[in-house]
N, C-alpha and C positions, 0 to 999 in steps of 0.2 A: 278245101284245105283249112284246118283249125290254125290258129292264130298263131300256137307255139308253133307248130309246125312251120310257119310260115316266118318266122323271126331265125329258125332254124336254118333255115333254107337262106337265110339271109346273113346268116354265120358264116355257112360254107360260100357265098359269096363274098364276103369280104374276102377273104383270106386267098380267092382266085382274084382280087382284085387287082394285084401288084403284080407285072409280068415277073416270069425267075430271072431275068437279069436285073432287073430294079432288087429284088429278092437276095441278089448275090452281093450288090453292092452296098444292102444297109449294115448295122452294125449288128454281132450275134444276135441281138432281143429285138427285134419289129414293133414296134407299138403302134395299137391301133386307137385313133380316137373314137370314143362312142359319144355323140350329140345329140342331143333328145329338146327340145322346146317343153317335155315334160316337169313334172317331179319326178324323182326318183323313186320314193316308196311304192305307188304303184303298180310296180313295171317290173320289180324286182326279176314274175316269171319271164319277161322276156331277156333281162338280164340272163337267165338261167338259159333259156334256149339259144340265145346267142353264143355262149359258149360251147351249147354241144355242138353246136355248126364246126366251131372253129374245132372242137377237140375230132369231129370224126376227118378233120382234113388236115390231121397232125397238127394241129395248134394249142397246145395248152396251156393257159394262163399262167402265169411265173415262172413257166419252164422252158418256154422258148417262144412266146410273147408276151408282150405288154399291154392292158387297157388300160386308158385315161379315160375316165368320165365325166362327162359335162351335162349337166342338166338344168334348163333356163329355169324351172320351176313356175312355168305357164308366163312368164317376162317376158315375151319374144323383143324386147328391147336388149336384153342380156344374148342373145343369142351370137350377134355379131364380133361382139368381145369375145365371146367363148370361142368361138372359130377360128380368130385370130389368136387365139392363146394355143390353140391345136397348131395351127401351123408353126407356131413360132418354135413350140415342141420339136416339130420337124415330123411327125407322125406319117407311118407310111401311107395308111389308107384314113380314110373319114367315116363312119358308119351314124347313117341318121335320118330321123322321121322326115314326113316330109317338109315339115312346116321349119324343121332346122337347114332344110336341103339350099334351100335359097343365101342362107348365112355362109355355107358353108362353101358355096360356088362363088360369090363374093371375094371371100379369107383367100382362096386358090385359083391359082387355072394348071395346075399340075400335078398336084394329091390326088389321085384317085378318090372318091365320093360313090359311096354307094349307099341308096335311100331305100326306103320302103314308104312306101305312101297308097292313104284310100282313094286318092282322086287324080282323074286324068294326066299324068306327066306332061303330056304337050299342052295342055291347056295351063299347068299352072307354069309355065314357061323354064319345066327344067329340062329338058329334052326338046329337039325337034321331030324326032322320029321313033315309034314306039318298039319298032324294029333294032333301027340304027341308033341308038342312045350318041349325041353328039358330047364332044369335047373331054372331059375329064370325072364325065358323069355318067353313070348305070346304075336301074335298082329294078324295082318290082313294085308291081299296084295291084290293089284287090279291088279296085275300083269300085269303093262305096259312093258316099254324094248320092246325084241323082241316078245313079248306074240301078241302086238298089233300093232306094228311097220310095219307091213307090209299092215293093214286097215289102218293105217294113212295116208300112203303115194298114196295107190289108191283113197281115200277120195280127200285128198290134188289134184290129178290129174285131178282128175273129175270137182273140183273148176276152174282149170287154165289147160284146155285140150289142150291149144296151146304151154304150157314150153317145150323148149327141155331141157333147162337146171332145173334140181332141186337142190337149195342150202339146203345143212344141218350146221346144228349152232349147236355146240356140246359143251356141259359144262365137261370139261376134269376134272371135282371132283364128274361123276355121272357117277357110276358103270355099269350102262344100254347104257352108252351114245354108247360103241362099237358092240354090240347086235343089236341099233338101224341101225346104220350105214347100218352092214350088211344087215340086211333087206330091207333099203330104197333100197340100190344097187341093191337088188335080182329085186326086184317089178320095178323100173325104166330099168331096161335091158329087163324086160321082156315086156317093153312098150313101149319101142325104144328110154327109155331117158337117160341122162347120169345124172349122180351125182359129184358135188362139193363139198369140208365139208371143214371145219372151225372149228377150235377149241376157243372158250371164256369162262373164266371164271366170266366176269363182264363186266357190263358196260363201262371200260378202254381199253377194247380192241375189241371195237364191229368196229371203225373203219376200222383197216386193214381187217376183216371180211368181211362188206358189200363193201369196196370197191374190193376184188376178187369176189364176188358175182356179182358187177355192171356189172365189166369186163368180166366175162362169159356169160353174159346175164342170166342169171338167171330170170326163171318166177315164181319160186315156193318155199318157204321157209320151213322148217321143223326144226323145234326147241326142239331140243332131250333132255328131260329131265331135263332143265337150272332150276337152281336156281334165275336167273332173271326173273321177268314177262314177259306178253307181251305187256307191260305198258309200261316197259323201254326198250323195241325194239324200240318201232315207236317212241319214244321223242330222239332217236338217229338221230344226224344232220346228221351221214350218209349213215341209213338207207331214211330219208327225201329226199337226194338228190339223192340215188338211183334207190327209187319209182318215184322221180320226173322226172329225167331224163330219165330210162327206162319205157320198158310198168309199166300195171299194178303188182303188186307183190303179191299173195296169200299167206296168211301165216298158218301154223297149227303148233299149240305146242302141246309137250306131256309134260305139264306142270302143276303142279309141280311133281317132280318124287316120294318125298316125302311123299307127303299131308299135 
């Protein structure tokens, strides 16, 4: 399933999220919160798929629901306040990554919450049962992390078959990011390559990154998880000079870890 698709699918979920008697007793306009640990320019398409969800299950924006949008803009400190600002709203349902899922079951034990996330629900302790979704909580995982972490990095190889070095670029506020690791390593050992990693959280720190990258010679990048696109990899002056001055650089993201 493609990613819109899959944001889509999670439209029409929200919007089954509220029973019809909770349904009958809000006020004509429902608002739903939308919470993201993201930025928002990004994401815009999923913005966009989120409302088809809601528009093929009779819901359309300003016309007989409401969205609020909250976006931590990669703060996950900001996340907790924004959830309680949703409740305070009174919001019927909660809609949000995973990495907001945890703020947002905090904020509630009675808003309905429904997440989307890449990595194990019961592992990252928002559910106990992947069947029985417990408490006030239901979503859907594509379960990246180590699920697929290890076809990443043979994909990535088969791209750039001449890397002895493969760099990983690791967003140290994404749960999956040490799962990932592991697995590159597995897959790269078992292929005669070695692995380098990096930890960024943003764009501020992509420099000292690529430049250990450059100096290892690095042919192959792998992008675990990040909250930054791969939009604002390549607009880094030094990823530019590192592409430039070494060979070519294949990159694969497992991006966004969220959705």
């Amino acid at each position: 399933m493609r990613r819109r698709e899959f944001i889509t699918l999670i439209g029409g979920a929200a919007a089954a999220a509220w029973p019809l008697a909770a349904r009958a007793q809000q006020p004509a306009m429902p608002v739903i919160g939308l919470l993201r640990s993201t930025p928002s320019a990004p994401f815009v398409h999923l913005e966009t798929a989120f409302r088809q969800g809601l528009n093929e299950a009779g819901f359309i924006e300003g016309q007989n629901v409401t969205i609020e949008y909250r976006y931590a803009d990669n703060e996950v400190d900001r996340l907790s306040t924004l959830a309680a600002d949703l409740v305070r709203r009174q919001v019927t349902v909660i809609v949000c990554n995973g990495d907001a899922a945890a703020a947002a079951r905090a904020a509630t034990a009675t808003i309905p919450i429904v997440f989307a996330t890449g990595e194990d629900p019961v592992r990252q302790g928002l559910v106990t049962h992947l069947g029985r979704p417990s408490e006030n909580l239901t979503g859907t995982t594509f379960f990246s992390g180590g699920v697929l972490g290890a076809k990443r990095v043979e994909l990535l190889l088969d791209l750039a078959p001449t890397a002895g070095v493969v760099a990983v670029l690791m967003d140290p506020h994404y749960g999956g990011s040490e799962v990932d690791l592991r697995e590159a390593e597995a897959v790269a050992r078992a292929h005669g390559r070695r692995i380098i990693s990096m930890k960024a959280a943003g764009e501020s720190e992509f420099d000292a990154s690529f430049a250990k990258f450059a100096q290892a010679d690095a042919g192959a990048l792998l992008v675990a998880g990040a909250r930054f696109s791969p939009a604002s990899v390549r607009r880094s002056s030094r990823w530019q000079r590192a592409t430039d001055f070494q060979r070519p650089m294949e990159i694969a993201f497992t991006w966004p870890p969220a959705a």
